[in-house]
N, C-alpha and C positions, 0 to 999 in steps of 0.2 A: 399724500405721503403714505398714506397705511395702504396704500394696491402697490406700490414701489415696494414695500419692505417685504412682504412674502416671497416674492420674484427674487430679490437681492439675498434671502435666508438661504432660497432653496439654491441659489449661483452658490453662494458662499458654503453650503453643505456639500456641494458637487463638487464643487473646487479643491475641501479637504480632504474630501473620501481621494480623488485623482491623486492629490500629492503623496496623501498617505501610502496608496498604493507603490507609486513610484520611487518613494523615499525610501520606504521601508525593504531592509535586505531582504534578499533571496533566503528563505531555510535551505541550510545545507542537509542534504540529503546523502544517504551515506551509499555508495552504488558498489561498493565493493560488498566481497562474499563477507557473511559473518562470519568470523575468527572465534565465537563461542563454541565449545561443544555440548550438541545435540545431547541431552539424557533422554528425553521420550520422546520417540517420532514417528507419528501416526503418517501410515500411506493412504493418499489421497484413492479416493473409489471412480476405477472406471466411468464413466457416464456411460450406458449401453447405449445412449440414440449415439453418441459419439463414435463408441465401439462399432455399431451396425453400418454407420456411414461411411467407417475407416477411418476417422480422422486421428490425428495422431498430431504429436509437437511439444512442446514447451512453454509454462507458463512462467514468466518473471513477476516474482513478488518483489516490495519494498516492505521490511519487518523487522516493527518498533520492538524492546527487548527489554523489558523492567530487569531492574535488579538482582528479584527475584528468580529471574529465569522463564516469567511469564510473558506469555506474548503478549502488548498490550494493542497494538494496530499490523494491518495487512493491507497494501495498498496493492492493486492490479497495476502492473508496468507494459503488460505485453503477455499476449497467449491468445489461442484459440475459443471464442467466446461459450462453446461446449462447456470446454475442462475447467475455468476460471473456478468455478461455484466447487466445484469437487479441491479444488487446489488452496482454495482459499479456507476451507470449510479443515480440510486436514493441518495447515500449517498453524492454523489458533489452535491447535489442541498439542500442538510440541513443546515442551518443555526445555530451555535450555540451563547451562551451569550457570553458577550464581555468578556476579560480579559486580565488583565496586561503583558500576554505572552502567545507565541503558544504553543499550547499543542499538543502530539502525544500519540495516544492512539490506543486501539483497541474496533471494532466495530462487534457484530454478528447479522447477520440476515438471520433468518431462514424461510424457504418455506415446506408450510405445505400442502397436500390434502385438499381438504373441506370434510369432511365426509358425 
């Protein structure tokens, strides 16, 4: 009996984590643009191996938004693996207005050549 029940613990631990997973809702994720306004918004810096290479594009953030107006998360959605760290790095240091609840939204910003 006791070589049976470790086997049957760890089935039955697999078996909840699986349900858990499957049960448990999806987090709504907020994909539309933030409707808060921006009070301080720091521009993200060039990457020069980026600039030297030419690359150029847009990063899509997902950006969590305390109450306070501070940023409190930044997820990558999509961008150029160069610009991501320059974009990410600028977007936690913005500042948005206050409001009655955190908001999750999404952020793009794009890195252009100078012509």
């Amino acid at each position: 009996m006791t070589r049976k029940q470790p086997v049957f613990r760890s089935l039955l631990y697999t078996s909840l984590a699986i349900g858990t997973i499957l049960i448990a809702p999806p987090r709504t994720l907020g994909q539309e643009e933030i409707t808060r306004k921006v009070i301080s918004k720091i521009q993200p810096v060039y990457p020069e191996l980026a600039r030297s290479m030419r690359i150029a594009g847009t990063v899509k953030l997902l950006v969590d938004v305390a109450p306070n107006g501070a940023v409190t998360n930044v997820k990558v959605t999509g961008g150029h693996p160069l610009l991501i760290v320059s974009a990410e790095e600028a977007v936690r240091k913005w500042k948005y207005a206050p409001a009655p609840q955190a908001t999750t939204g999404r952020v793009e910003l794009t890195f252009g050549l100078a012509q």
